[in-house]
N, C-alpha and C positions, 0 to 999 in steps of 0.2 A: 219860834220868834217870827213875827209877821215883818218882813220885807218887800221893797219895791223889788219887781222882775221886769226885764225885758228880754221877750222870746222871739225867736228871730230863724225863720224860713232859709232855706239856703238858694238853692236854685230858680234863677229866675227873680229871685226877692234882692239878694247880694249881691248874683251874678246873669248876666246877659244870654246866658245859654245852659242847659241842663247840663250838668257836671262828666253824666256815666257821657254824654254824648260827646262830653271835651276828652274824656280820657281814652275814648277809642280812638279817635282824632289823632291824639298824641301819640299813640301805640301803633297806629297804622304808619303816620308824620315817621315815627322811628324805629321804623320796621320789628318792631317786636311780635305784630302779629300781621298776616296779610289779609286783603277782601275775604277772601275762599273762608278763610276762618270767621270774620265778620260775619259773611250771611248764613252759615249754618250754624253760628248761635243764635242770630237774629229768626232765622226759621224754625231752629228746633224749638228754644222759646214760644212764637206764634203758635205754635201747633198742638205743642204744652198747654198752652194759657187755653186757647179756643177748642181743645177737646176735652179737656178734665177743670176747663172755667180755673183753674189752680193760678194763680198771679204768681207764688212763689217758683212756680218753674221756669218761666218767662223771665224772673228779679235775679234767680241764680243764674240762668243761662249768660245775660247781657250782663251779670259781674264777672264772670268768669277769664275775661280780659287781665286783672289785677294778677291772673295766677302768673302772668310774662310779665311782670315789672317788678322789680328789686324794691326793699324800699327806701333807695336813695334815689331811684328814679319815681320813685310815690310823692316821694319829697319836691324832686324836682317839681315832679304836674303840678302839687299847689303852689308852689311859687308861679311856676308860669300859668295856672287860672289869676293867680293875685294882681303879678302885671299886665293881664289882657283880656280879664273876663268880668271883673269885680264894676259892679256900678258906683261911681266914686260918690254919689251924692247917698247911696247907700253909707259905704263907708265912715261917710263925714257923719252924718245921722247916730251910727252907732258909735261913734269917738265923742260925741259931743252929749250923749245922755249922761245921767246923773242917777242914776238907778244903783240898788242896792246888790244886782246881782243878773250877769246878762249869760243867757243861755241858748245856745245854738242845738235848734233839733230839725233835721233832716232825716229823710228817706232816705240818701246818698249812703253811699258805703261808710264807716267810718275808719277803713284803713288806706283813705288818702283825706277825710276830712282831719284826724287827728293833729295832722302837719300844716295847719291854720290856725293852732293857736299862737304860733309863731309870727302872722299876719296880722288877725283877726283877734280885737279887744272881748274877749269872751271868758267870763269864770270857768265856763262847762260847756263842751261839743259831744253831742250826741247823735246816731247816727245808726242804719243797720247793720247790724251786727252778724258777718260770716265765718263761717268755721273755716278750715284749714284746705278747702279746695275751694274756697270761694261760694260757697250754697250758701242760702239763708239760714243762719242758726236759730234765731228766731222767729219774732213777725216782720215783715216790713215795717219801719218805723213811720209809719202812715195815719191821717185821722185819729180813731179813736189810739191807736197804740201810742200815740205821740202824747195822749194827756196823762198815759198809764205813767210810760216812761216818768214825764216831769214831775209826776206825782209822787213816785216811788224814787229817785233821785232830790226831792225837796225837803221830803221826807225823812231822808238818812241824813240828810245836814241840821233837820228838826225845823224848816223853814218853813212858815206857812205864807203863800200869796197873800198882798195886800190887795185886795180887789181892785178898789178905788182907785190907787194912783200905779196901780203897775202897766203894761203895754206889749200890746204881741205885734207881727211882720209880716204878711203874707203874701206871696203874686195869687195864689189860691182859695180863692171865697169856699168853695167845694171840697176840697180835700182838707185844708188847714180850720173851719170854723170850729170843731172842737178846741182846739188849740186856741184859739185866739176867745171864744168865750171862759177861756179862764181869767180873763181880765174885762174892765171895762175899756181901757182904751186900745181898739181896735184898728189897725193901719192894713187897707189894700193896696199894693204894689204895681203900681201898672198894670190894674184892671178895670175891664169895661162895667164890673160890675158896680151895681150902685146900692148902697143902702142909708139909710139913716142912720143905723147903730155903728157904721165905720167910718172914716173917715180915708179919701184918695192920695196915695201920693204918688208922684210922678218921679221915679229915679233913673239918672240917664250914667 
C-alpha cells in the first residue's frame, strides 16, 4: 500500500550535538568511564580506521562506552539528550506533520536510540545495530545502508513510499542524500549547503 513517510536524521538534524559525543560526556559527567579510557578508544579507533581505512573499527571502538552503562542509565541519557539536546523547532516540525508513517533512521547506536520512542513521535527507530560487546554487528547504518534498511523494513509492513508527497530531514547533504532522494520533498538542516532540489531550514 503506497503511504506518505517522513524520514527523519537524528544527530545534528533533532539534536544540537552528535549523540555518541553526548554519551561519553554523560559516562565521563558519571564516572562510569574515565579520560585514560576515553583516549585509548579514541586512539585505538584512529589507528584502526587510518591503517586498515576499516570505519567499523573506529564505530566499534567509540561504541564501546555503552558496555558501562546499565540500561536504566541508557534510559536515563535519552531523557537527558530530550531535555537539553533536542532542537525544539525540530521537535514541533515533527509533532505537527500529518504523514502516514514517520521513521527515524540514524547511524547512532540503537541501544540508547530505542528509549525515544518514549519522547519522540516516531512509528519506527532504526539505528546501528551492535552485538553484545558493543562491535558493529552489521554495517554502519550509513548512506546507502540507510535506503537498504528503509526498504527492507517498508517492505515487511508491505508499504510502498508515496513519492510525491512523502519527506525526508537531514543536517547531511553528503552522507544522508540517498536517503532523502527517496522522496521528492527534501529538507536540509542547518546547512550551508544550497541546492534547488532541497529546500533550508533553520532549527534552533
Amino acid at each position: 500500500m503506497k503511504k506518505t513517510i517522513a524520514l527523519f536524521d537524528f544527530d545534528k538534524t533533532l539534536t544540537d550535538t552528535d549523540s555518541i559525543i553526548l554519551i561519553w560526556q554523560y559516562a565521563l559527567k558519571n564516572k562510569k568511564v574515565d579520560k585514560l579510557f576515553y583516549y585509548k578508544k579514541l586512539l585505538m579507533g584512529s589507528v584502526g580506521y587510518l591503517s586498515k581505512s576499516n570505519f567499523k573499527v573506529f564505530k566499534s571502538n567509540i561504541c564501546q562506552v555503552i558496555n558501562y552503562l546499565s540500561e536504566d542509565e541508557l534510559k536515563d541519557f535519552a531523557k537527558y539528550v530530550y531535555e537539553n539536546h533536542m532542537l525544539s523547532d525540530g521537535i514541533k516540525y515533527l509533532n505537527s506533520l500529518s504523514v502516514d508513517y514517520k521513521m527515524l533512521v540514524s547511524a547512532s547506536p540503537i541501544n540508547y536510540l530505542k528509549y525515544f520512542y518514549e519522547y519522540l513521535d516516531f512509528d519506527v527507530i532504526i539505528g546501528t545495530e551492535l552485538d553484545e560487546n558493543c562491535n558493529l554487528l552489521k554495517e554502519n547504518n550509513k548512506s546507502q545502508e540507510k535506503v537498504k534498511v528503509i526498504k527492507e523494513h517498508l517492505s515487511s509492513k508491505k508499504i510502498e513510499i508515496d513519492y510525491e508527497n512523502s519527506m525526508a530531514f537531514s543536517d547531511s547533504y553528503k552522507d544522508d542524500k540517498p536517503m532523502l532522494s527517496l522522496v521528492k520533498n527534501r529538507f536540509l538542516i542547518n546547512s550551508r549547503v544550497k541546492d534547488p532540489e532541497y529546500t533550508n531550514l533553520n532549527w534552533k
